[in-house]
C-alpha positions in Angstrom: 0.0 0.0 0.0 1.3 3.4 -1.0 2.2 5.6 2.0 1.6 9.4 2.2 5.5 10.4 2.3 6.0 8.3 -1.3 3.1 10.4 -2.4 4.9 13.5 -1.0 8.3 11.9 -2.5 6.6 11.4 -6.1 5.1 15.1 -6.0 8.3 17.2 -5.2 6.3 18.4 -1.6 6.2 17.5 2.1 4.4 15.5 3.8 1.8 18.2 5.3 1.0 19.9 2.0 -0.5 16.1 0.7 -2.3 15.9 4.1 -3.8 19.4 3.7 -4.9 18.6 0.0 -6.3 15.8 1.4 -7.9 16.8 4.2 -9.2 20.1 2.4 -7.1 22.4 4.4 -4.9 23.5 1.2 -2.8 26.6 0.8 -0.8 25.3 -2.1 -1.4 26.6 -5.6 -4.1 24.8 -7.9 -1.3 23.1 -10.0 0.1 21.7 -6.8 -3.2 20.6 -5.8 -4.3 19.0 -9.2 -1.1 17.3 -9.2 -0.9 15.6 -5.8 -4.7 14.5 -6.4 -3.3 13.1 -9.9 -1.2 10.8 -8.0 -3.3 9.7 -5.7 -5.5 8.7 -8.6 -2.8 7.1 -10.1 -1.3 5.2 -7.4 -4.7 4.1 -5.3 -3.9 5.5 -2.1 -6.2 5.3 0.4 -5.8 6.7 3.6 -6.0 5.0 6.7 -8.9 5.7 9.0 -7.5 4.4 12.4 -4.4 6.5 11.9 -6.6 9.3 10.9 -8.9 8.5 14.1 -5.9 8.4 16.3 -5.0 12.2 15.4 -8.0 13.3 15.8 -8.8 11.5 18.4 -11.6 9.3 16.7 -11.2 6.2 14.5 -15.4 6.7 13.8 -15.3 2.8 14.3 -17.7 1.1 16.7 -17.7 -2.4 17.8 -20.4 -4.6 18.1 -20.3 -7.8 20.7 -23.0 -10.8 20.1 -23.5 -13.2 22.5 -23.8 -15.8 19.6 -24.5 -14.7 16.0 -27.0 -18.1 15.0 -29.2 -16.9 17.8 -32.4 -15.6 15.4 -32.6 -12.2 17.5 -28.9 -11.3 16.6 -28.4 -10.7 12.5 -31.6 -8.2 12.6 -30.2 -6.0 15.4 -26.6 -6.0 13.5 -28.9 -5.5 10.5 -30.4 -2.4 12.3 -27.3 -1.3 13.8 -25.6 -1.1 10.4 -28.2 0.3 8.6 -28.8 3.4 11.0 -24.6 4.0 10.3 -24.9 4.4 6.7 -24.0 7.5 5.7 -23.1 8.8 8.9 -19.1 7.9 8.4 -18.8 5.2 10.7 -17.8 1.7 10.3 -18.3 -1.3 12.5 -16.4 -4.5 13.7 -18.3 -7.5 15.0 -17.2 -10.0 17.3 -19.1 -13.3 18.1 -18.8 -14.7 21.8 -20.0 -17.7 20.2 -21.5 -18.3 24.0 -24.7 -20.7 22.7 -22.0 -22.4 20.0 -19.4 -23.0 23.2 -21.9 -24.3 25.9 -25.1 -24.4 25.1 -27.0 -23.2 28.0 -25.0 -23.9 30.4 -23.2 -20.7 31.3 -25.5 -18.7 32.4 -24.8 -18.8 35.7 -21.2 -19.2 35.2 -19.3 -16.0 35.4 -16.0 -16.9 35.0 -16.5 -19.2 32.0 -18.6 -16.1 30.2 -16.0 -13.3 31.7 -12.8 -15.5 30.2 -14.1 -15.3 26.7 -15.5 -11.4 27.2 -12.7 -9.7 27.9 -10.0 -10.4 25.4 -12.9 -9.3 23.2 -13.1 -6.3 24.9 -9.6 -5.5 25.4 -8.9 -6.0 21.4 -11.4 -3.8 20.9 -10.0 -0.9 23.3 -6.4 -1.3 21.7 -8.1 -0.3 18.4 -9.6 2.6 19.7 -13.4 2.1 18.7 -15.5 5.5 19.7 -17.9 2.5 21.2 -18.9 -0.6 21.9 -22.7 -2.2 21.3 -23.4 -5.4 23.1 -26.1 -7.5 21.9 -27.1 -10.7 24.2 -29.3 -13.5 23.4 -31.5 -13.3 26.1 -32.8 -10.7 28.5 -31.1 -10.8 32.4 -28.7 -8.7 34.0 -25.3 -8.9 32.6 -21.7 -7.5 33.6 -20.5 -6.7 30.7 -19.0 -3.0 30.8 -16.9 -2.1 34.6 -17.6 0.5 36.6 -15.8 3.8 35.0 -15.8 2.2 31.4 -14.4 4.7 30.0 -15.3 4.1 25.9 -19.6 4.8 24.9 -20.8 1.7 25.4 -24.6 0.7 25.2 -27.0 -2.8 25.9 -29.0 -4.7 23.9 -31.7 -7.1 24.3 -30.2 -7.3 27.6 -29.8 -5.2 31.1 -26.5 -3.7 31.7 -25.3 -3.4 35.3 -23.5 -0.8 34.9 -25.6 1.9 35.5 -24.1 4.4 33.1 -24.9 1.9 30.1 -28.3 2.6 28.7 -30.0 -0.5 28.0 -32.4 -1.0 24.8 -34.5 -3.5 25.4 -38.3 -5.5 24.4 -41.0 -4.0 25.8 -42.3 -7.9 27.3 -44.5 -6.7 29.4 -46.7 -4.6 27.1 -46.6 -7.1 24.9 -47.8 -9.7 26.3 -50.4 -7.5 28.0 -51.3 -6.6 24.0 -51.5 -10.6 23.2 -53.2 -11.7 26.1 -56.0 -8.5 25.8 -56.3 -9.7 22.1 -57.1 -13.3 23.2 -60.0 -11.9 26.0 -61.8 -9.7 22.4 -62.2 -12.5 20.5 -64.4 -14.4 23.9 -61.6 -15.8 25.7 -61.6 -16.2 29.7 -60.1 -19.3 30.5 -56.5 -18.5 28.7 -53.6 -20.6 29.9 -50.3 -20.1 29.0 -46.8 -22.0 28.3 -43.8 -19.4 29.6 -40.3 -20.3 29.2 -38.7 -21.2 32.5 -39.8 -19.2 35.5 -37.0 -17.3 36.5 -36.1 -16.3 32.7 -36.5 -12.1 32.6 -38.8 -12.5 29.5 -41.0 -15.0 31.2 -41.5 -12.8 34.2 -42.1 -9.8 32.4 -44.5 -11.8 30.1 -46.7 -13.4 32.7 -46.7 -9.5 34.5 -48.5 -8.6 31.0 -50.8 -11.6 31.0 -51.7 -10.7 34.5 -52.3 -7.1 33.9 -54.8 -8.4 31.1 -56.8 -10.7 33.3 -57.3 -8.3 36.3 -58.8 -5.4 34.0 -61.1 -8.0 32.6 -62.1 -9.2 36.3 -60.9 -12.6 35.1 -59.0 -14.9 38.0 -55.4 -15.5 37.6 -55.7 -19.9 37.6 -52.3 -20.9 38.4 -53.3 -24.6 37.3 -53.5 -23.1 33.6 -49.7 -21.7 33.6 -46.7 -24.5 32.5 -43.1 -23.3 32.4 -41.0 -25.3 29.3 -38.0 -25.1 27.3 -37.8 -22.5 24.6 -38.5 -25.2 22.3 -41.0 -27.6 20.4 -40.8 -30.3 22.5 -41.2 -27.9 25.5 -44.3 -26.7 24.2 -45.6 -30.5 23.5 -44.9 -31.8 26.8 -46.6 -29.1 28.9 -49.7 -28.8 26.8 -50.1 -32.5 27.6 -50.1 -31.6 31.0 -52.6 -29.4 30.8 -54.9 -31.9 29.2 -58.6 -32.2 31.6 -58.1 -28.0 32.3 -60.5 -26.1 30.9 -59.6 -23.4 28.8 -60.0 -22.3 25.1 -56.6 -20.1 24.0 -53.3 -20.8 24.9 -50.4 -18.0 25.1 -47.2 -19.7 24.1 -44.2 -17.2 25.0 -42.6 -18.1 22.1 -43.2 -19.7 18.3 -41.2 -22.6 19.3 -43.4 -23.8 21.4 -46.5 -22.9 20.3 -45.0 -25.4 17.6 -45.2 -28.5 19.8 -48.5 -27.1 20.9 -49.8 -27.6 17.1 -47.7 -31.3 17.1 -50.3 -32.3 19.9 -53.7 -31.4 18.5 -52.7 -32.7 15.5 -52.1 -36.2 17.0 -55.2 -36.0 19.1 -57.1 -34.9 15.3 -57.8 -31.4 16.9 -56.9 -28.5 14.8 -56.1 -25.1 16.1 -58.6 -22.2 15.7 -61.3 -24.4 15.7 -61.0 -26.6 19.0 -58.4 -24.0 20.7 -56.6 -20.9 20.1 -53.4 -20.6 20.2 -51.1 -17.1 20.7 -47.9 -17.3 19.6 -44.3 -14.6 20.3 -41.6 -13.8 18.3 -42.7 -13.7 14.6 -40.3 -16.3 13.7 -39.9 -17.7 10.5 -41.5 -21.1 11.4 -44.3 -19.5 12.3 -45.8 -18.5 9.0 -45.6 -22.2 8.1 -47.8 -23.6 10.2 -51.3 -24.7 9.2 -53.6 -22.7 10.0 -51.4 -19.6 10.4 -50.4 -18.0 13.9 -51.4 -14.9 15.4 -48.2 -13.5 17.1 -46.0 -10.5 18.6 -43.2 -9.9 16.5 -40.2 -9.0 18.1 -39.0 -4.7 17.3 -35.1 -6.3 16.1 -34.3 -3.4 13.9 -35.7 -0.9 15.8 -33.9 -1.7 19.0 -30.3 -1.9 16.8 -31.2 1.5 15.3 -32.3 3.0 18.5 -28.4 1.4 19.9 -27.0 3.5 17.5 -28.6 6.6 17.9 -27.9 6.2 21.6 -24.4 5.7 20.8 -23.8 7.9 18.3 -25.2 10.7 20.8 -22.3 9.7 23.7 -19.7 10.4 21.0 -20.6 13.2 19.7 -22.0 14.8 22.2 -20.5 13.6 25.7 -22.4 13.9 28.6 -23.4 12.3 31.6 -26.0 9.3 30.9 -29.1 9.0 33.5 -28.2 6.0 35.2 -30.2 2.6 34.6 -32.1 4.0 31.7 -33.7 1.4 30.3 -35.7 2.0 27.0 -38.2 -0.5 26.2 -39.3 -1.1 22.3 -42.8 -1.9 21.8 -43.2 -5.0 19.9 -46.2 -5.6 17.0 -49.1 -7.7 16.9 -49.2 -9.9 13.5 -53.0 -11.3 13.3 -53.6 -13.8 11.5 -57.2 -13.3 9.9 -59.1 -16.4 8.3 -60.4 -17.7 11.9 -62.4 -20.6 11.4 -65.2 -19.1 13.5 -65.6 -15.6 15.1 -64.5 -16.5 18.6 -61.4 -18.7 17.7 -58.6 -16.7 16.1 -56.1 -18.9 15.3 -53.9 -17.3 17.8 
C-alpha cells in the first residue's frame, strides 16, 4: 500500500501539504493541488482511517459484541445497527462470543467461564480505539458486561447492563404480552392458559406480569393450574400442553413460536386443529411460524428498531459527551401480527 510520504516523495512536496490537499485544508497553488490528487489517482492510495482517528482523536469505528451470531434475535439487530450507520461515516467490527455455540446453555450462571471469553474481546477492541462498543445478548437478564468507570460509549441490547451508566435497549415484554393476552380476552376468551419459558427467565417474568395485567382489568382470575413453564422449544411446548390436558380453557399464550409449535404437534395427533378446537397465541414472529397450518397470530419482536435506536444512543455519547441518566432502560414496543381467516368468530387462530 502506497504511503503518504512516497506520495509526497513522487510530487516534489512534504508530507503536510498532501495531508492538507487531502484533508481540504490546502494553501498550495491549484497546480500543486491537481497534481498531488493526480497521484493519488494514479497510485490508489487510500488513507488509513485508524491513523486518521488516532489524530484526531476518533477512529469513527464502533464495535459490536453478540453473545452468539446463529441466535435468530442477533443478524436483525446487526442489520439495524448497520443500517442506521450508513451514511453517517462510521464503520463497524463484530465480534461473536459464540457463548450458545461453546456451551449451550450452560453458562448462564457461570461468570467466569462467560467473563474468560468477554474480555480479550473487549480488550482487542479498546487497543483499536473504537469510539464505542454495542453489546447485543441473546436473552434478557442482567449482565456485567462493561466495569464501573468504562471509560469508551458503550450501550446494551436485548439485555440489562449493570453498569448503570450503560443505557439498556430493550423488548417491551410486558406490554406485549399484556397486547396478546388483551387480544385473546376480544375474541371471547376467559379461561386462557399459558406456556412461559422457565420461570426465572426475565422475559418469562415480564410476560406473565403482561398476562396478569390483562386478566385483572377483565375481572378474570389469575388460575395458576393453567400456567406451565418449558423449554424454549418444540418439545417444551408438546410436553406441557399434555399436561394441561382435563383444564378447561380455550386459548393458549405460548411465549414463544417454538413452542406454540409443539403445541400444534399435539392437537394434530389428538385430530384437533387449532382455531377451531383451541386458540393458540404465539411470540416472536419467527420464521417457522408462518408455516404452520392454520397460520399463527403472534407479537413480532422490534429487532431493527432496537439496533437502530443502539446506534442513535451511541452515536449521541460520541458526539456529544455527557453524563447518561443511570439505569435507563428504554423499552421497544413489539407488533401484533393477526392472523385473519379464523375458522369461526370466537377462535382466532392465535
Amino acid at each position: 500500500m502506497v504511503t503518504l510520504k512516497e506520495i509526497a516523495e513522487e510530487c516534489g512536496v512534504s508530507v503536510s501539504t498532501v495531508s492538507n490537499v487531502l484533508n481540504g485544508r490546502n494553501k498550495s497553488s491549484q497546480e500543486t493541488t491537481d497534481r498531488v490528487m493526480k497521484v493519488v489517482r494514479e497510485r490508489g492510495y487510500e488513507p488509513n482511517p485508524l491513523a486518521q482517528g488516532l489524530r484526531s482523536q476518533r477512529t469513527k469505528l464502533i464495535g459490536i459484541i453478540a453473545e452468539d451470531i446463529a441466535q435468530f434475535t442477533t443478524p436483525a439487530i446487526v442489520e439495524g445497527i448497520m443500517k442506521n450507520l450508513e451514511g453517517r461515516g462510521y464503520s463497524t467490527i463484530v465480534s461473536n462470543l459464540r457463548l450458545y455455540a461453546r456451551w449451550s446453555d450452560t453458562w448462564y450462571g457461570n461468570e467466569e467461564e462467560y467473563q474468560s471469553v468477554l474480555r480479550p474481546v473487549l480488550q482487542r477492541m479498546l487497543l483499536m480505539h473504537v469510539d464505542g462498543i454495542i453489546y447485543i445478548a441473546g436473552h434478557a437478564r442482567l449482565i456485567h458486561c462493561f466495569p464501573k468507570n468504562f471509560k469508551t460509549p458503550a450501550v446494551m441490547t436485548y439485555g440489562f447492563a449493570s453498569n448503570p451508566d450503560v443505557p439498556s435497549i430493550v423488548l417491551d415484554d410486558e406490554d406485549a404480552a399484556y397486547t396478546i393476552t388483551r387480544y385473546l380476552i376480544e375474541h371471547g376468551h376467559r379461561d386462557i392458559a399459558v406456556i412461559g419459558g422457565m420461570p426465572d427467565n426475565m422475559h418469562t417474568r415480564k410476560r406473565l406480569l403482561g398476562y396478569q395485567r390483562a386478566l385483572f382489568e377483565a375481572n378474570i382470575l389469575y388460575n395458576t393450574e393453567l400456567i406451565r413453564f418449558a423449554n424454549w422449544d418444540k418439545q417444551g411446548g408438546y410436553e406441557e400442553i399434555r399436561a394441561l390436558e382435563g383444564k378447561k380453557f380455550s386459548a393458549v399464550f405460548c411465549m414463544c413460536d417454538r413452542i406454540a409449535g409443539g403445541v400444534y404437534q399435539y392437537l394434530y395427533e389428538k385430530g384437533l386443529r387449532a382455531g377451531e378446537d383451541l386458540s393458540v397465541a404465539g411470540f416472536d414472529n419467527q420464521d417457522i411460524s408462518e408455516y404452520f397450518t392454520p397460520g399463527l397470530t403472534t407479537m413480532q419482536l422490534p429487532l431493527l428498531e432496537i439496533g437502530a435506536m443502539a446506534t442513535d444512543r451511541l452515536t449521541d455519547q460520541i458526539e456529544n459527551p455527557k453524563p447518561v441518566p443511570p439505569h435507563q432502560e428504554i423499552p421497544i414496543r413489539c407488533a401484533l401480527i393477526e392472523y385473519r381467516k379464523y375458522p369461526n368468530k370466537n377462535s382466532p387462530n392465535a
